[in-house]
C-alpha positions as CSV (number, residue, x, y, z in Angstrom):
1,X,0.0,0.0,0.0
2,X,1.2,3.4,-0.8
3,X,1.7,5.8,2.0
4,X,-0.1,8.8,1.8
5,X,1.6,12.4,1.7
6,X,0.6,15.6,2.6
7,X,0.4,18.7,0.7
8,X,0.9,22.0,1.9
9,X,-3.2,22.5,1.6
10,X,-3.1,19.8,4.5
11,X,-0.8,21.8,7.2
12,X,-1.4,24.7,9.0
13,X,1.9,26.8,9.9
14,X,1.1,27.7,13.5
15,X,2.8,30.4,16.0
16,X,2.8,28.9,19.5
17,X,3.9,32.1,22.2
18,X,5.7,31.1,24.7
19,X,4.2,30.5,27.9
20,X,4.7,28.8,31.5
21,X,3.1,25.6,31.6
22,X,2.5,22.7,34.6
23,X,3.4,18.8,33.4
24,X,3.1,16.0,34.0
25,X,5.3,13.0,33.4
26,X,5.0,9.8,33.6
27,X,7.5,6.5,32.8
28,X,6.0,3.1,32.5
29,X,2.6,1.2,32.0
30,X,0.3,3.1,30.3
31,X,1.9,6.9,31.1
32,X,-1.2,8.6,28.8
33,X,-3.9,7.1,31.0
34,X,-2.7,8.6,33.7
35,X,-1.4,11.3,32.8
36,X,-4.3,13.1,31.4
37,X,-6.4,12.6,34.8
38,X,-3.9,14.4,36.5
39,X,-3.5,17.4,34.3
40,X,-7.2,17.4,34.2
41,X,-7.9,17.5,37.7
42,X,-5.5,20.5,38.0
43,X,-7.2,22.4,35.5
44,X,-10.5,22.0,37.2
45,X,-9.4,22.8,41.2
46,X,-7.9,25.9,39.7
47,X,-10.6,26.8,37.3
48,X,-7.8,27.5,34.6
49,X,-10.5,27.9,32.2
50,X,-11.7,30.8,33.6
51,X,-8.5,32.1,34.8
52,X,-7.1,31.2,31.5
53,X,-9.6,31.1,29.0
54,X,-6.5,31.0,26.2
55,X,-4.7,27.7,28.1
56,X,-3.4,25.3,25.3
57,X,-3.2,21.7,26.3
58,X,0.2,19.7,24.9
59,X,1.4,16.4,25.0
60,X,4.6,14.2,23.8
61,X,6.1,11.0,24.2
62,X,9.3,10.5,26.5
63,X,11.1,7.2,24.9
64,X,14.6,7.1,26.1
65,X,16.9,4.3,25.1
66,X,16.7,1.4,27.4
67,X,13.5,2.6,29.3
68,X,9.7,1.6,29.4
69,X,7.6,4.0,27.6
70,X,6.4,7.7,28.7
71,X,4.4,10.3,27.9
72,X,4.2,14.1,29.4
73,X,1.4,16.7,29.3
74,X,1.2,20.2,29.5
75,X,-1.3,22.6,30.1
76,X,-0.4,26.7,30.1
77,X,-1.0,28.6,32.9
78,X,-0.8,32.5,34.2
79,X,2.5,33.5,34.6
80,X,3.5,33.9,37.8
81,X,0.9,30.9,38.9
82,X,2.4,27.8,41.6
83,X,2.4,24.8,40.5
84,X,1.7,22.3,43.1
85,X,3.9,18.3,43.2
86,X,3.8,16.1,41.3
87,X,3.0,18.5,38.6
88,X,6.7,20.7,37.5
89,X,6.8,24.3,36.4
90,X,8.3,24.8,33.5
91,X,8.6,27.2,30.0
92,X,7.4,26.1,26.5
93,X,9.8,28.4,24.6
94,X,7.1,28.1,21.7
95,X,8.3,29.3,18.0
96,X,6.5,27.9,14.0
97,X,4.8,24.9,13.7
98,X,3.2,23.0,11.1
99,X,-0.1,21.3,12.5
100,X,-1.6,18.4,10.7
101,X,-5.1,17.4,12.5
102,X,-6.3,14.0,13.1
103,X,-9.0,12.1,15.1
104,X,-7.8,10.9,18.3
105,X,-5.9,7.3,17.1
106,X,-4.4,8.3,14.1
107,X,-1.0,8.6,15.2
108,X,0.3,6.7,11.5
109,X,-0.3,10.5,10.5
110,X,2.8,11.3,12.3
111,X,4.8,9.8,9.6
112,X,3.1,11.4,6.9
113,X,3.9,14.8,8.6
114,X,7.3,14.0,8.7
115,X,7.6,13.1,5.2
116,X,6.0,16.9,4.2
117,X,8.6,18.1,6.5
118,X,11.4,16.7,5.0
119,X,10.2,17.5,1.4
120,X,9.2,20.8,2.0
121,X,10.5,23.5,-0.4
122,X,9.7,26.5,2.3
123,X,10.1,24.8,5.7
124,X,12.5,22.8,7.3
125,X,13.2,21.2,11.0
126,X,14.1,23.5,13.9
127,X,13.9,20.8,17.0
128,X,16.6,20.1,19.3
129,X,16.8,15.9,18.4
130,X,16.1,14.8,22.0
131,X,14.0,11.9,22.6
132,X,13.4,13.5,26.1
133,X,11.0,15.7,24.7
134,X,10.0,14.0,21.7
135,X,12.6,16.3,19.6
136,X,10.1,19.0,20.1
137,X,7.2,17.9,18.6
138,X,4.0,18.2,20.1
139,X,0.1,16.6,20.4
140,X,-2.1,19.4,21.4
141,X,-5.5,18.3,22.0
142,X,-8.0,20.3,20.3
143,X,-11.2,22.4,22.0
144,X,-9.8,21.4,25.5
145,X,-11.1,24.4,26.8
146,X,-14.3,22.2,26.1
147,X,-13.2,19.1,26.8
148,X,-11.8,19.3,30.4
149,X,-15.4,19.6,31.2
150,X,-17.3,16.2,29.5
151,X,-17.6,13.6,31.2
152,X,-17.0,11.0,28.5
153,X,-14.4,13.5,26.2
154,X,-14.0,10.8,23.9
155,X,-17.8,10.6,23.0
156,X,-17.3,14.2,21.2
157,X,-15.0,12.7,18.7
158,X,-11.7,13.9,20.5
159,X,-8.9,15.8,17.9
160,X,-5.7,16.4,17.6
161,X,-3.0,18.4,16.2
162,X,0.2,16.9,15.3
163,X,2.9,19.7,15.3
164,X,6.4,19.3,13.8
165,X,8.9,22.5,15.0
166,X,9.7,24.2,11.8
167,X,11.4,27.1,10.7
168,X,11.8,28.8,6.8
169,X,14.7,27.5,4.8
170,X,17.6,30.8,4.6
């Protein structure tokens, strides 16, 4: 079967700002499943959608050689705001994306985003290449604002945006 590519029709280019954000990491069984709860519960006992009606919610795998499988979350927040353990204050340094959206499973759309990267005529790469972060690519779950606050968020058809750190070729 042929894989399919992307054109540039199919990716947004996308300025993320810079922001303080609280995550959430977790290494071993299942790190999404119990990641999310936690980053949601925050969200809620500080009303961050109301404090922060512009909060952005992020997500990325951590896969280091020789360890089980993680994933960290993200969720911006006031600057200036505490961040209470286990969650870790820390800043998104933001910068050019290109955002590819998919339904919530679709992840085999990653590697069609890279392939538009790689071939792109106007864009190219700008992460840092370390697996610690995912080399600075992101998930960011779409209409979270929304979401925090459904009980069942996957009944609403749950999206994503896949976003590859880019920047324009000199």
């Amino acid at each position: 079967m042929k894989k399919p590519k992307l054109t540039d029709r199919d990716v947004r280019i996308v300025y993320l700002p810079p922001s303080d954000v609280a995550a959430y990491r977790l290494i071993g069984d299942d790190p999404e499943d119990h990641v999310g709860p936690v980053i949601d519960k925050f969200v809620l006992d500080n009303d961050l959608t109301r404090v922060k009606p512009d909060l952005r919610h992020y997500g990325f795998n951590v896969d280091l050689p020789g360890e089980p499988h993680g994933y960290e979350m993200q969720v911006t927040i006031p600057a200036g705001m505490e961040v209470p353990a286990p969650l870790v204050k820390k800043r998104f340094k933001g910068g050019l994306y290109g955002a590819h959206m998919i339904p919530f499973g679709a992840f085999e759309e990653w590697g069609w985003l890279d392939h538009w990267m790689h071939n792109n005529s106007k864009y190219e790469y700008r992460g840092n290449g370390n697996p610690d972060n995912m080399y600075d690519m992101l998930e960011e779950a779409l209409n979270y604002f929304n979401r925090v606050h459904l009980t069942d968020p996957e009944a609403e058809g749950f999206q994503l945006d896949l976003l590859v750190p880019i920047k324009e070729k000199n």
